[in-house]
C-alpha positions as CSV (number, residue, x, y, z in Angstrom):
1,X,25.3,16.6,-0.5
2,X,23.9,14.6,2.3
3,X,25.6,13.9,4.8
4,X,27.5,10.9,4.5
5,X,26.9,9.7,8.6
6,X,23.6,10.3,8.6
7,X,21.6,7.0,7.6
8,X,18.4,7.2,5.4
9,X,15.0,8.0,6.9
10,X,13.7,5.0,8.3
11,X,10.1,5.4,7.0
12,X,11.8,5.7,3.7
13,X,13.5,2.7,3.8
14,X,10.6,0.8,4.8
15,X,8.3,2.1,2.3
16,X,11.1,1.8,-0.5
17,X,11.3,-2.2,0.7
18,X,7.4,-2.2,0.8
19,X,7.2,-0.9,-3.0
20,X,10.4,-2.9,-4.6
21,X,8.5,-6.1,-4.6
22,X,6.6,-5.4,-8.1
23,X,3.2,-7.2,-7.1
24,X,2.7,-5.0,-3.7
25,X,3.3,-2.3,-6.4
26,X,0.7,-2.9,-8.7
27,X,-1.8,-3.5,-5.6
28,X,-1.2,0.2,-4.6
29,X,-1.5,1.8,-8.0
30,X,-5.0,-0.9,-8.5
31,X,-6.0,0.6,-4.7
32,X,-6.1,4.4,-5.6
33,X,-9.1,3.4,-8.1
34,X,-11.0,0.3,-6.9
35,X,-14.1,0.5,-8.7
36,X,-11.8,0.6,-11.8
37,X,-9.6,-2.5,-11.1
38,X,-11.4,-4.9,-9.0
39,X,-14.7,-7.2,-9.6
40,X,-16.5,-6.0,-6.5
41,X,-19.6,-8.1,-6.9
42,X,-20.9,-9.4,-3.9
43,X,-19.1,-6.4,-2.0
44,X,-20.1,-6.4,1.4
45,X,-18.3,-2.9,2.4
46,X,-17.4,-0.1,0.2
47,X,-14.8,0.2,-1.5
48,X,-14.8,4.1,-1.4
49,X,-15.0,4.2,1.9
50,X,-13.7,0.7,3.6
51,X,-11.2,-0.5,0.8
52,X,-11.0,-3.2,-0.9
53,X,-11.7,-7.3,0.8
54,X,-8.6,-9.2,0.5
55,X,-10.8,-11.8,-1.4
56,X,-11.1,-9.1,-4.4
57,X,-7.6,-8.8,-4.6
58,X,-6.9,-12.1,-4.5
59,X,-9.2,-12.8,-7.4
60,X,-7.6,-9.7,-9.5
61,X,-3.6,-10.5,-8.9
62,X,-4.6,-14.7,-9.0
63,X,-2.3,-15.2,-6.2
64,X,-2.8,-17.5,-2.7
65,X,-5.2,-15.7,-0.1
66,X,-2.0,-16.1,2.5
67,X,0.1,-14.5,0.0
68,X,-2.4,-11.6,-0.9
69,X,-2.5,-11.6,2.9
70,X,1.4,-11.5,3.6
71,X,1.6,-8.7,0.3
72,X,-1.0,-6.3,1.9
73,X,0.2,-6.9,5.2
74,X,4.0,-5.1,3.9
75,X,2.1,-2.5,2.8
76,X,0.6,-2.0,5.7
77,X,3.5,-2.1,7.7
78,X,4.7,0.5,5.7
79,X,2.0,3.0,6.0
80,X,1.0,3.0,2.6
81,X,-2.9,1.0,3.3
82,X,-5.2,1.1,6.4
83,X,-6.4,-2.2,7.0
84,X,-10.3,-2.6,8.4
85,X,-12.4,-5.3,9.3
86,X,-16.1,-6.2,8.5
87,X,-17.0,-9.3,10.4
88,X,-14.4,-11.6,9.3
89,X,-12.6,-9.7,6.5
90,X,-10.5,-7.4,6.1
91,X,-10.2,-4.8,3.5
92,X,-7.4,-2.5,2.6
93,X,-7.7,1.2,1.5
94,X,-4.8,3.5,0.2
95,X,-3.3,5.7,2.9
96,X,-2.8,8.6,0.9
97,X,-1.9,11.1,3.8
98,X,0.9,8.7,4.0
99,X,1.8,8.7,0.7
100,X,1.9,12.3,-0.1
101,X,4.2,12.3,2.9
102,X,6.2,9.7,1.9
103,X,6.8,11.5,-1.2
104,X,7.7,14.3,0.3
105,X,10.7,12.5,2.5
106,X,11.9,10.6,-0.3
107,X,11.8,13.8,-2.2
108,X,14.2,15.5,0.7
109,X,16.2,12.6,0.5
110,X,17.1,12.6,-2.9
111,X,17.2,16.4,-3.1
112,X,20.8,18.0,-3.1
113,X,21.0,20.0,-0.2
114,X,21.9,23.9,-1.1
């Protein structure tokens, strides 16, 4: 069993805070397959290689641009997306060197120890 003075990996905390909102949540899983989930017409980067423009997102999850915004912005602090811009937008990708090591942490955190 872990032990009980040593607090939680930090990165797995803030990850685990990222992903309990269930929106933020939904916008990774539709991230790991854009083409799939967004309407990219009028796409001015892409999506393969950029990410996604926060104005596709909006459009998908029918939320507030400031509230996409505030959403992907969590997600970045958390690792989980890579935010570029392309004149005056930004798009978001899926991090998912991050990931697979967050999933790896979390995985040693919740592991018994031998």
């Amino acid at each position: 069993m872990a032990d009980v003075d040593s607090p939680p990996d930090p990165e797995v905390v803030r990850v685990l805070r990222a992903l309990s909102n269930p929106v933020r949540l939904q916008l990774l899983s539709w991230l790991r397959d854009p083409e799939r989930h967004f309407v990219l017409d009028g796409a001015i980067a892409d999506p393969a290689e950029v990410g996604v423009c926060v104005s596709h997102i909006q459009a998908k999850v029918g939320l507030a641009q400031s509230t996409v915004s505030a959403f992907m912005a969590e997600l970045e602090r958390a690792g989980l997306v890579r935010a570029t811009r392309v004149g005056k937008w930004t798009h978001y990708k899926r991090d998912e060197q991050r990931i697979a090591r967050f999933v790896g942490l979390l995985g040693r955190e919740l592991t018994p120890e031998d």
